[in-house]
C-alpha positions, -999 to 999 in steps of 0.1 A, spaced: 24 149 475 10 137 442 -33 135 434 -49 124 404 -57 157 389 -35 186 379 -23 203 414 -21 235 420 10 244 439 17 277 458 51 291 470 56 322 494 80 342 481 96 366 506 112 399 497 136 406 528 167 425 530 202 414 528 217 404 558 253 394 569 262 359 575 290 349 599 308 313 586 288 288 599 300 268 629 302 231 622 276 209 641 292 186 667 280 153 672 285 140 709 313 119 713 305 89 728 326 93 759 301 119 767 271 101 759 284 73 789 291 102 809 255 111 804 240 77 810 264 69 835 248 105 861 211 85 857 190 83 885 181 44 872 199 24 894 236 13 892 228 -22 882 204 -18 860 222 11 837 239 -14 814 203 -23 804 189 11 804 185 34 774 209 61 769 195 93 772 214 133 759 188 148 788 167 128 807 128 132 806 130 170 825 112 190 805 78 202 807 69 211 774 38 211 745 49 197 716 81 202 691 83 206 654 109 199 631 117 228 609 114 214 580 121 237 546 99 230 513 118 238 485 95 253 455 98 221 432 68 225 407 51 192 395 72 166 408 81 149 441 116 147 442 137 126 466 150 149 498 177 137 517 192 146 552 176 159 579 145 180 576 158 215 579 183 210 547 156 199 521 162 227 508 195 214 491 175 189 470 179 204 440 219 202 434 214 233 410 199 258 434 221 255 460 240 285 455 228 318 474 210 295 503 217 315 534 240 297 565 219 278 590 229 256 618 206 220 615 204 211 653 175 229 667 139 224 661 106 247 669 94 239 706 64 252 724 58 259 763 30 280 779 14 282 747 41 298 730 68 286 708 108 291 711 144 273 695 158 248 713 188 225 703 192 186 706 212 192 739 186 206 748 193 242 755 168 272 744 185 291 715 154 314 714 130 323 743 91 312 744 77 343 730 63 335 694 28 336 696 5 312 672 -4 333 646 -23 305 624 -61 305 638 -74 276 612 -43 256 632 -38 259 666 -9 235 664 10 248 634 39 262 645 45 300 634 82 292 635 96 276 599 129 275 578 122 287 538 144 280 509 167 318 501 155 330 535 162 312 567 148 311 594 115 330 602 86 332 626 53 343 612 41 379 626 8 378 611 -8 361 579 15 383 557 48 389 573 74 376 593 107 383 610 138 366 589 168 353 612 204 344 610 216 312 623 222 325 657 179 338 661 190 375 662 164 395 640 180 408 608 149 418 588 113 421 582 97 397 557 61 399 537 46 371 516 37 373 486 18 348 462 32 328 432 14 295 418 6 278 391 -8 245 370 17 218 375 13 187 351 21 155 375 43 124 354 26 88 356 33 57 351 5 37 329 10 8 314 44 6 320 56 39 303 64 73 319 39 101 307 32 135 313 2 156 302 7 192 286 -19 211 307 -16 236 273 -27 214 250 -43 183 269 -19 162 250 0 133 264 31 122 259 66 106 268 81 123 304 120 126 312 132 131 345 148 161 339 156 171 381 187 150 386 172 133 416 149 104 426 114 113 420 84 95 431 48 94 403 18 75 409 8 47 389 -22 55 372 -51 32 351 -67 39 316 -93 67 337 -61 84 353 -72 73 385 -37 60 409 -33 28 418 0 30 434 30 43 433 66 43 410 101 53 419 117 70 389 156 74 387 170 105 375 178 89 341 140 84 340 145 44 343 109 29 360 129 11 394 97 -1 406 61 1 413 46 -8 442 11 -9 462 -1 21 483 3 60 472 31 81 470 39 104 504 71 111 494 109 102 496 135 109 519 171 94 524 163 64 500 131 57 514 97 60 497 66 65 524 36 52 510 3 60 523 -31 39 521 -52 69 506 -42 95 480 -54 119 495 -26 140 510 -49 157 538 -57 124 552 -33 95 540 -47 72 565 -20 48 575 12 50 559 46 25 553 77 24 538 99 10 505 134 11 503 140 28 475 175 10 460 162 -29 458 119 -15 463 117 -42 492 87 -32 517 103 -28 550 69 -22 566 41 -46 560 24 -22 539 7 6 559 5 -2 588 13 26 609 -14 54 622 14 81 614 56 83 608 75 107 604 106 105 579 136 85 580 168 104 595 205 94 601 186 54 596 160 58 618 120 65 616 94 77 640 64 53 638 29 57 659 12 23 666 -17 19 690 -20 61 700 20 60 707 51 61 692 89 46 688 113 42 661 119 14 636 155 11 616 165 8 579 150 -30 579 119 -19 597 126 -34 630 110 -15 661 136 1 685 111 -14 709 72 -8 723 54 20 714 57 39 745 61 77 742 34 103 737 49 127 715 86 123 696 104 150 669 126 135 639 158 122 648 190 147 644 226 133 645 212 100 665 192 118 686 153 130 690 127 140 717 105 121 731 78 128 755 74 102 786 52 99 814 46 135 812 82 154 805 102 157 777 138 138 774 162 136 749 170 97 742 201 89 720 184 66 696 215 52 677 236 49 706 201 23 725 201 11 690 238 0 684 238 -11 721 207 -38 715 190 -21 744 149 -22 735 130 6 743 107 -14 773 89 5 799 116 -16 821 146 2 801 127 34 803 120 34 839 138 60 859 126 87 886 124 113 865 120 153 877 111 183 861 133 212 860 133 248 850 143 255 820 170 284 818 157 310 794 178 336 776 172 370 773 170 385 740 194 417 747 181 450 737 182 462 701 204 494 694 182 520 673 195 534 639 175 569 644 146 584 651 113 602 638 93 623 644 55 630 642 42 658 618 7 647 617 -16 642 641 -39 608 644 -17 581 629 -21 549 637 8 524 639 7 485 627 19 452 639 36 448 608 50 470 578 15 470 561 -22 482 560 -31 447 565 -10 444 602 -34 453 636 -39 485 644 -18 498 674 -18 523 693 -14 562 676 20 579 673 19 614 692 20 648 666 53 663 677 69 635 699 98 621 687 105 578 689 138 556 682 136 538 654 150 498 649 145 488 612 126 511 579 109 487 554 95 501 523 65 489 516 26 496 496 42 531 489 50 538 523 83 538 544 76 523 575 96 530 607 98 502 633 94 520 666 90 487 691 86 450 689 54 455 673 48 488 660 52 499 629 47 538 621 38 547 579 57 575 565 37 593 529 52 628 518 61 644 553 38 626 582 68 614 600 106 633 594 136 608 598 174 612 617 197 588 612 222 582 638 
């Protein structure tokens, strides 16, 4: 996201403890023997299937909404080209890959009954529909995320979060911290790449020093953009073009008809190795990002896909669809929530047509797993009488409700925090230990 003033980025930093990786599985793609199989147990009609589109599930699922967990890598003052699905951004930077934590990239953040859970693109719920919104200012922002050196986590409260493995079983309890600073933005004026010293309010001559794509705006004689640039990592100008830079991702630039990040107004796309315009400018209400060749793209209040030349997968049909993993996304129609096998539709010519669509579609109950119980490590007990207990490891967490003076509880986790060891003693409840107010058994 690039403005024409200096920007002021932010980055949570989480402090967490370590926690023990197994070798992460390798992600299977469907094979497409079973992808027929799938198609082939429709309820569209026999004679119609070889028309039809080719769904993983079909539309079943009674859901809210689904976010991609995308990760934000810390990149200050540039915006560099990500590549492969949202959840690995993270890996942008070729020299801080090292010490990333294991993760598996086939699930996204799903919510049902106003509450959000982990479900992979087969459709299966990794993690049960129990994290609550914890955002008020964004009713719809997931509290669910992936971070850069952490993992996966799901936001407890403004300031602290529970950090995952790859297989959603709680290893750890996060807090947030603040880190920020003045980032100079490159340009591109009159032909030249330039960078301002925020230090010294001098300008001068920018390299590209990331070893990626990155994407500046094209500025006038006031500093004021008037389009965008794609910069190669040897810092070589590839081209300019109209409309302001949202981005890159797998060699293609989104460009967006305001600068304004918070509202872009309608956006489009560039292919980054030849700058072509696949889109005719911006000309779509909202897209997502291109993934394994294809692009969600919202025309007229709905959505479908286009691929790497821009062409539409077919009418705008569905009300709500995620980013596509490994060929597949989903896509909310008529009501329920399917999973539709984009580049398999895609490489068979089938067009996404309320005809090709048309099917008599059910819902069904989604199985749920249960997240078994924890083991404690201990216990405490109470030497002082009225002490409260908080929602999470710090004076800032909700009050709960008081620990008893003499009773002793099982513990599940000890973070050391604000001068204090806290004791975990439930989900939720945190108890503060200062010089004596709680006395601690290991097991």
């Amino acid at each position: 996201m690039n403005q024409n003033k200096k920007i002021f980025c932010a980055a949570l930093v989480l402090l967490l403890c370590a926690c023990n990786a197994q070798k992460q599985e390798s992600i299977h793609e469907s094979e497409p023997e079973e992808t027929i199989e799938t198609a082939e147990e429709s309820t569209v009609p026999e004679e119609v299937q070889e028309n039809h589109v080719i769904w993983v599930k079909e539309p079943s699922m009674k859901l809210e909404g689904t976010d991609d967990l995308a990760s934000f890598p810390f990149i200050l003052g540039a915006s560099v080209e990500y590549s492969g699905y949202p959840i690995a951004w993270h890996l942008a930077n070729p020299d801080e890959r090292e010490g990333i934590p294991e993760y598996r990239e086939d699930v996204l953040a799903v919510k049902k009954d106003g509450y959000y859970g982990i479900m992979d693109f087969d459709g299966n719920v990794i993690y049960p529909f129990i994290a609550a919104n914890v955002f008020e200012e964004d009713r719809d922002q997931s509290p669910v995320r992936y971070q850069p050196y952490t993992g996966y986590i799901m936001w407890k409260d403004y300031v602290g979060a529970e950090v995952f493995d790859k297989d959603f079983k709680t290893t750890s309890f996060a807090m947030a911290g603040g880190l920020g600073g003045y980032a100079p933005q490159p340009y591109v004026l009159d032909g030249k790449l330039l960078i301002e010293d925020v230090q010294t309010n001098q300008t001068g001559p920018f390299t590209n020093t990331y070893g990626l794509n990155i994407a500046v705006n094209v500025n006038d004689a006031d500093r004021n953009p008037t389009g965008c640039a794609v910069v190669s990592k040897d810092s070589e100008i590839l081209f300019e073009t109209e409309g302001y830079c949202s981005g890159i991702v797998n060699g293609f630039l989104k460009v967006s008809e305001n600068s304004d990040w918070m509202n872009p107004g309608k956006t489009g796309f560039v292919r980054v190795k030849d700058g072509e315009k696949i889109t005719e400018g911006t000309v779509y209400e909202e897209t997502g990002v291109f993934s394994d060749g294809f692009a969600p793209v919202k025309k007229n209040g709905l959505w479908t896909f286009i691929d790497e030349d821009g062409n539409l997968l077919g009418d705008p049909l569905f009300t709500h669809v995620s980013g596509v993993n490994h060929g597949r996304a989903y896509v909310e129609y008529e009501g329920l929530y399917g999973i539709l096998d984009v580049k398999t539709t895609a490489e068979k010519g089938i067009k996404m047509t309320r005809q090709t669509l048309a099917g008599d579609y059910q819902e069904e109950e989604l199985v749920i797993p249960d997240i078994a119980p924890e083991k404690p490590i201990g216990k405490v007990t109470v030497n002082v009488g009225n002490l409260n207990t908080r929602s999470i490891p710090s004076t800032s967490g909700e009050k709960k409700e008081k620990v008893a003076l003499g009773e002793t509880y099982d513990v599940y986790e000890i973070f050391e925090n604000e001068g204090y060891t806290w004791y975990r003693i439930d989900q939720d409840r945190w108890a503060a230990d200062s010089g004596g107010w709680l006395s601690w058994q290991g097991n």
